[in-house]
N, C-alpha and C positions, 0 to 999 in steps of 0.2 A: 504494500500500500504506500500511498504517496504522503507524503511531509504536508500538514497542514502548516501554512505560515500565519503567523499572531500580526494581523493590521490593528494599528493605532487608532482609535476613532478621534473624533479632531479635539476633544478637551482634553488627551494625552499627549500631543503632537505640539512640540518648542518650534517656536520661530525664533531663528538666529538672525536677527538685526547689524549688520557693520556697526563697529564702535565709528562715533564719529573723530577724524582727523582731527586735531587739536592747529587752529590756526594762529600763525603770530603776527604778529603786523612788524614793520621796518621798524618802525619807533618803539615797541617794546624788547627785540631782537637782539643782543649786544654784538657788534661786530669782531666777527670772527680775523682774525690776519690771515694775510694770505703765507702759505709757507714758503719760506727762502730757501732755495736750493743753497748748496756751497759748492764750491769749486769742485770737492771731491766726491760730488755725487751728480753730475753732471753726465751726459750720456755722449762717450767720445769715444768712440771704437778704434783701432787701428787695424785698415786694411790695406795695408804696403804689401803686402803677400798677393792681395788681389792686384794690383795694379802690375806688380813685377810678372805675374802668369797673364795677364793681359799684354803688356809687351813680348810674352816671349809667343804666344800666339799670334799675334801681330808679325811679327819675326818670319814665323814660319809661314803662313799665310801666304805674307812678301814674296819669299824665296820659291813655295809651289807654285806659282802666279807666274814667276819667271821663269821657272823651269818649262812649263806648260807654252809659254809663247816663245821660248829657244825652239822646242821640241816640234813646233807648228811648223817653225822656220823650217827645219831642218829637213821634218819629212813631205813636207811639198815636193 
């Protein structure tokens, strides 16, 4: 046999209302500072490692480029 389930009839049944947001105004509000970064928390990455493999890709790039138009020349 099957499971009777127990309905609330509605003078058991809670209404959940939102609490209401509590609102400030500017002028009761104290003002907050704003936060001061410092020098050593500053976001300053070091990528010299990328630039030095972007020249060396560059590099070679160059060099297949010229090989490819000697090699044109050549086999004509």
């Amino acid at each position: 046999m099957s499971k009777k389930s127990k309905q609330r009839s509605t003078s058991q049944r809670r209404v959940v209302s939102p609490s209401p947001v509590p609102t400030e105004t500017a002028a009761s509000a104290p003002a907050k500072p704003a936060a001061i970064r410092s020098s050593s928390q500053e976001f300053n990455p070091d990528y010299s490692y990328v630039i030095s493999d972007l020249k060396r890709i560059g590099v070679l790039a160059a060099s297949f480029i010229a090989v490819l138009v000697v090699l044109s020349f050549i086999l004509k």
